[in-house]
matplotlib code that plots the C-alpha trace (Angstrom):
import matplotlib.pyplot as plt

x = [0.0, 1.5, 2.8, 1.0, 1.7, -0.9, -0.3, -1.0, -4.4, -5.2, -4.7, -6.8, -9.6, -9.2, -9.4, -12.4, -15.7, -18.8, -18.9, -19.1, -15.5, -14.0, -15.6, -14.3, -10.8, -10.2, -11.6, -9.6, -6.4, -7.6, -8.0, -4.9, -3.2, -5.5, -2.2, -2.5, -6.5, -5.5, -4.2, -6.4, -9.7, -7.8, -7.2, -10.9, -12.3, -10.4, -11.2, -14.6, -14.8, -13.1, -14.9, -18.0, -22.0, -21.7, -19.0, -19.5, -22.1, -19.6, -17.1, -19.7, -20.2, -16.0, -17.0, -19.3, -17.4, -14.5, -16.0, -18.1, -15.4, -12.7, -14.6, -13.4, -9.7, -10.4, -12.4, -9.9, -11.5, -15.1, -13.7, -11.7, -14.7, -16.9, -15.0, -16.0, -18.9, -21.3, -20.0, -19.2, -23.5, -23.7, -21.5, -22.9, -26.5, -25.4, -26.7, -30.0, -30.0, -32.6, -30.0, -28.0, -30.3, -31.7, -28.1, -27.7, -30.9, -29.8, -26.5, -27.4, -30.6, -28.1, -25.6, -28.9, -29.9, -26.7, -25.5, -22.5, -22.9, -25.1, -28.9, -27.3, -24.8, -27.3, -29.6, -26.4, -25.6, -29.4, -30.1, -26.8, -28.6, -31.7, -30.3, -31.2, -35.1, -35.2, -33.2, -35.1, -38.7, -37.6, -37.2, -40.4, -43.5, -46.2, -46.1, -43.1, -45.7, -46.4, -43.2, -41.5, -41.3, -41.9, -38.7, -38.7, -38.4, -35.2, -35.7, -33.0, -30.6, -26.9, -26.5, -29.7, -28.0, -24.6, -21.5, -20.1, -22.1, -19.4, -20.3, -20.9, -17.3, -18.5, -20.3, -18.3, -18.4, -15.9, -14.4, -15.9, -19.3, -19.0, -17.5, -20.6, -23.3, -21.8, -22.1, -25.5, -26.5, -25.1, -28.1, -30.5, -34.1, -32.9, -30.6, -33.1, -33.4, -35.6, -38.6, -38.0, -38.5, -41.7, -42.8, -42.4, -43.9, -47.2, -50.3, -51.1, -54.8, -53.9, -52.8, -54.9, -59.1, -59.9, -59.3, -61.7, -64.3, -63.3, -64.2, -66.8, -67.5, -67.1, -64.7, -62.3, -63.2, -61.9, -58.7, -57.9, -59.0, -56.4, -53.8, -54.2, -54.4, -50.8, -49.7, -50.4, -49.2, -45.7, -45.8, -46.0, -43.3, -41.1, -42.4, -41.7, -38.0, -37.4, -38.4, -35.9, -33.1, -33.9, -33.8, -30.6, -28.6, -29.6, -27.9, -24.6, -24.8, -24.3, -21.8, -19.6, -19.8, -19.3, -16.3, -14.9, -15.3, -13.4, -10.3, -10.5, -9.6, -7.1, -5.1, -4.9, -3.9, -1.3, -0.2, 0.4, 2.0, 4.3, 5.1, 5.8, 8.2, 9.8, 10.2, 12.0, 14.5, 15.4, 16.1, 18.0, 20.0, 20.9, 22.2, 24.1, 25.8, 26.8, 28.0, 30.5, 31.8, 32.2, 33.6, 36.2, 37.3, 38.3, 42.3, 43.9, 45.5, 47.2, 49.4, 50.5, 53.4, 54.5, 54.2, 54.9, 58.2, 61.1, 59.1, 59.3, 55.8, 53.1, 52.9, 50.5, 47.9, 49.9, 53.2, 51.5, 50.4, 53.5, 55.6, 59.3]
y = [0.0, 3.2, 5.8, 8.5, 12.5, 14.9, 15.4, 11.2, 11.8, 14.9, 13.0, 9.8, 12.6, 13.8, 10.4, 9.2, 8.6, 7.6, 3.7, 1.9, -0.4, 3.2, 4.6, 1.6, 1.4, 4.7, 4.2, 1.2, 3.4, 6.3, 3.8, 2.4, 5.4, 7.0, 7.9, 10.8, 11.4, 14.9, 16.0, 13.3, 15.2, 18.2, 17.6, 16.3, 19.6, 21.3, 19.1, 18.9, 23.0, 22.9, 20.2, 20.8, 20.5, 16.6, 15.6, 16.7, 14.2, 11.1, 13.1, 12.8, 9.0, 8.8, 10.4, 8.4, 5.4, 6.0, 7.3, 3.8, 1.3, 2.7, 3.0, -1.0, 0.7, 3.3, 6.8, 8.8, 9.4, 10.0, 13.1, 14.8, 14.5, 16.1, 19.4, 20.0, 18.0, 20.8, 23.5, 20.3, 19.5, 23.2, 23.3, 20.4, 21.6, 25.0, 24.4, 22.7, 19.3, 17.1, 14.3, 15.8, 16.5, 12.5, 11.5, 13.8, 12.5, 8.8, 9.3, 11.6, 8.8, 5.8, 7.5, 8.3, 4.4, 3.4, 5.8, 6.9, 10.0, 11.5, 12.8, 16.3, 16.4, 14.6, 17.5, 20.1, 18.2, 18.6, 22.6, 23.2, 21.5, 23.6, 27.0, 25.7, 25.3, 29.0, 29.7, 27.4, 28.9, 32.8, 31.7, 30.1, 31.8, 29.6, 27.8, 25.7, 23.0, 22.5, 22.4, 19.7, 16.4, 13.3, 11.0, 8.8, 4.8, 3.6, 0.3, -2.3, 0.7, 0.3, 3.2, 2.8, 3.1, 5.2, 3.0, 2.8, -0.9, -4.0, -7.5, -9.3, -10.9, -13.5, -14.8, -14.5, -17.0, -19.6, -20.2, -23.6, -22.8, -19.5, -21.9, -24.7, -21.8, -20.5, -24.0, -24.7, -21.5, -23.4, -26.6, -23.2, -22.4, -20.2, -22.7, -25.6, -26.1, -28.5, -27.2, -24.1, -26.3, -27.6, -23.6, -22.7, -26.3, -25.5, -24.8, -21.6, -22.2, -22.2, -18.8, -17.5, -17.0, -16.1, -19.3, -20.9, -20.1, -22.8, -25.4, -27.5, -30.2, -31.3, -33.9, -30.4, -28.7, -31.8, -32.2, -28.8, -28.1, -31.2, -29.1, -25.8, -28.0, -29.5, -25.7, -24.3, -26.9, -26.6, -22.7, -22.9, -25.0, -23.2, -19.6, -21.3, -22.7, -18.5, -16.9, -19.3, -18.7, -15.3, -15.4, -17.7, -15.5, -12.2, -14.4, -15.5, -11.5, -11.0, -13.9, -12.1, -9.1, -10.2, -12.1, -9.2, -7.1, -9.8, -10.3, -6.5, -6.0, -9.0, -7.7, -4.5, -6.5, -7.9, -4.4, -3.4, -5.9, -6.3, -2.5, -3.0, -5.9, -3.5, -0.9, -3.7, -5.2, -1.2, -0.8, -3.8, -3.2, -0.1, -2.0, -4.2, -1.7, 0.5, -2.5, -3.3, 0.4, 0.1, -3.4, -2.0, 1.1, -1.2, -1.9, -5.1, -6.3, -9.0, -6.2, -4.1, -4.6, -6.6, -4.6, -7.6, -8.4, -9.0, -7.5, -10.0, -11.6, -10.3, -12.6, -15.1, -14.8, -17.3, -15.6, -12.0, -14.2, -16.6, -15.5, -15.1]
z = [0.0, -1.1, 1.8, 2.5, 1.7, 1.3, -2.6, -2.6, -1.2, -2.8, -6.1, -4.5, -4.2, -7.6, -8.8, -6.4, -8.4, -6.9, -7.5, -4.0, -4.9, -5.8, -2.4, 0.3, -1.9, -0.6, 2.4, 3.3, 2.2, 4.9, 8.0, 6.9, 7.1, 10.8, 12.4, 9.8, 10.6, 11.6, 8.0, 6.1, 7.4, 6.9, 3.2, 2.8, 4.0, 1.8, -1.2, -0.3, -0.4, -3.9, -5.4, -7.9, -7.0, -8.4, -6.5, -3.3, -2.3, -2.9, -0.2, 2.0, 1.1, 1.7, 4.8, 6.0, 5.0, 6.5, 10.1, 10.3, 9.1, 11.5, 14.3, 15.8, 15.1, 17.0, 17.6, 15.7, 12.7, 14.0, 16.8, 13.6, 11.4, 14.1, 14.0, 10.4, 9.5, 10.5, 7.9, 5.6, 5.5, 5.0, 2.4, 0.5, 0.5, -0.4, -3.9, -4.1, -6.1, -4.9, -5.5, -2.3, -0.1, -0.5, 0.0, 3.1, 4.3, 3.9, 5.8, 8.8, 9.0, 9.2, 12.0, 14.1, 13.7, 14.5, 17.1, 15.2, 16.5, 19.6, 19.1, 19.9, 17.0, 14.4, 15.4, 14.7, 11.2, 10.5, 11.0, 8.9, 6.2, 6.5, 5.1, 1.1, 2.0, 2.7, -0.5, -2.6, -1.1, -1.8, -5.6, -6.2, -6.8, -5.7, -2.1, -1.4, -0.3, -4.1, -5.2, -2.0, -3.7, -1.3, -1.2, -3.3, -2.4, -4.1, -4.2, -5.7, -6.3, -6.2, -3.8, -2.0, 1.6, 1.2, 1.2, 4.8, 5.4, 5.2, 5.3, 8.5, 8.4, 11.0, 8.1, 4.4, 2.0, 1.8, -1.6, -2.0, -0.9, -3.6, -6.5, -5.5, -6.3, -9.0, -10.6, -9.4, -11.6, -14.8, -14.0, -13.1, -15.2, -17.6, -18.9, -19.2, -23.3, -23.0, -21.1, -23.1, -26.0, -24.9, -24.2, -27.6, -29.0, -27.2, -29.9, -30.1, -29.2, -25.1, -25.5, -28.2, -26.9, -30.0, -31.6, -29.5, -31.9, -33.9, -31.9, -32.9, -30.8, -27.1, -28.1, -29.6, -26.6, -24.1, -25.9, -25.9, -22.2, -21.2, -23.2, -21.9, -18.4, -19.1, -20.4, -17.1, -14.9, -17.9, -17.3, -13.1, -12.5, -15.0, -13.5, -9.9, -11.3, -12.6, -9.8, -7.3, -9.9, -9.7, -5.6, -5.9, -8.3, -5.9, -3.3, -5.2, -5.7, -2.4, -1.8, -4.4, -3.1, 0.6, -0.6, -2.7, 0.1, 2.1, -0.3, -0.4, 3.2, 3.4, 0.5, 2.4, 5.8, 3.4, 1.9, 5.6, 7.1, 3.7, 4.0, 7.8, 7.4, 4.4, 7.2, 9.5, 6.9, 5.7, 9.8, 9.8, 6.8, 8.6, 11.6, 9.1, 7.2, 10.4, 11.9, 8.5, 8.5, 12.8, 11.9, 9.3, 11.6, 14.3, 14.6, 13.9, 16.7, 15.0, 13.3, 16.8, 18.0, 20.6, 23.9, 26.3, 24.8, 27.4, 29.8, 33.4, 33.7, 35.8, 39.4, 40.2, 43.3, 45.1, 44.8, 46.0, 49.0, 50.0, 52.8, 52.2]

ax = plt.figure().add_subplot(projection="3d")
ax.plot(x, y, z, "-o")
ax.set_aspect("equal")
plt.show()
């Protein structure tokens, strides 16, 4: 994982877009890097001020990533966000966009659900957003009850919660149970030629009322009755074989993404603990080469000269101890 410097993450902002893998990449780099939270919400703020209308909505989704994915590191992130995420609402909901103010909404809704913040603050973060009603009231001529639009329900939406929710990692896919379902998929409804076969075989009087003008007698009328019988029964079970592909494929969905997210997170546990052990070795290499150059400056004793020579040996214990 790269080192950090504050033209690094201005760049990373430059470059964020406002995909959810583009989102939690970043993210993961930030908490990587919380010892710098200080600058890194520095920097942010300062983007975030610079940025266009469009963009500052998926700061806020960095944001709000970042402050609930760090927060079993440590509070770090969450206190420095605190000292500017009131003028950083007010900011972002300076220019009204419907877009924004639904995002807004969805955030400050998910930290009061999950306690990211106290009551009193979520209240705080909510008045600074309330300065654009009054500017988008003075500029309309007919009530402002007319014009409000209800919120709408966003259902099956990539982005219909902002990013900032990671997998339950007490449950993640293993590998082999993700490989199993992507198999089972292959044997799924969609796939099955022959009862698609059948479909497309059937007459065309079990689908068509108008051709039952043609029939003539009760013996017509029985035979095609036991074929519009065998049609439906044909067209349930295929219907009921659909719709549980359909359910199962939502679920392998979520299996990849939960084990995406996963690899996501170990590969920047790796990146750490690689750049770490690369801080270790360059420490040790230090040692190493300081101890060659103390090693070299040393003097060889083999090439002194001989100091003792002719000189009357030093006397033993015994003979400082005999009596004469």
């Amino acid at each position: 994982m790269s080192g950090f410097t504050d033209a690094a993450l201005e760049k990373k902002l430059a470059e964020l877009n406002c995909s959810q893998q583009s989102i939690q990449t970043l993210s993961l780099w930030l908490i990587h890097h919380r010892k710098h939270h200080k600058t890194i919400v520095q920097v942010w703020y300062r983007e975030l001020l610079k940025a266009k209308p469009s963009r500052k909505l998926t700061m806020m989704y960095l944001a709000n990533d970042v402050i609930q994915n760090s927060k079993k590191k440590g509070p770090e992130f969450s206190r420095e966000f605190l000292s500017v995420l009131c003028k950083a609402f007010h900011n972002v909901t300076d220019v009204p966009d419907e877009k924004t103010q639904i995002g807004v909404k969805k955030i400050l809704k998910v930290w009061e659900d999950r306690n990211v913040y106290n009551n009193n603050d979520i209240e705080e973060f909510r008045k600074a957003t309330q300065h654009h009603t009054e500017q988008i009231w003075t500029t309309e001529i007919e009530p402002p009850v007319k014009k409000i639009k209800p919120i709408p329900e966003e259902k099956d939406q990539v982005h219909s919660l902002p990013p900032g929710d990671p997998p339950d990692v007490s449950v993640l896919t293993e590998p082999e149970e993700l490989i199993k379902a992507l198999q089972d998929l292959e044997n799924a409804a969609s796939s099955d030629a022959v009862v698609r076969e059948k479909i497309a075989n059937l007459p065309p009087e079990v689908s068509d009322v108008s051709l039952l003008e043609k029939l003539d007698d009760k013996e017509a009328a029985d035979k095609l009755s036991k074929q519009v019988d065998e049609a439906c029964s044909l067209l349930d079970d295929y219907n009921s074989r659909l719709q549980q592909e359909l359910e199962d494929r939502k679920q392998v969905a979520k299996m990849l993404n939960d084990y995406t997210y996963a690899q996501r997170n170990a590969l920047a546990l790796a990146e750490q603990k690689l750049e770490e052990y690369r801080e270790k070795l360059q420490k040790v290499t230090r040692v190493q080469n300081e101890l060659k150059s103390h090693l070299q400056n040393l003097p060889d004793l083999t090439l002194l000269p001989n100091v003792t020579g002719g000189l009357a040996p030093l006397p033993s214990a015994g003979d400082l101890f005999s009596h004469h």
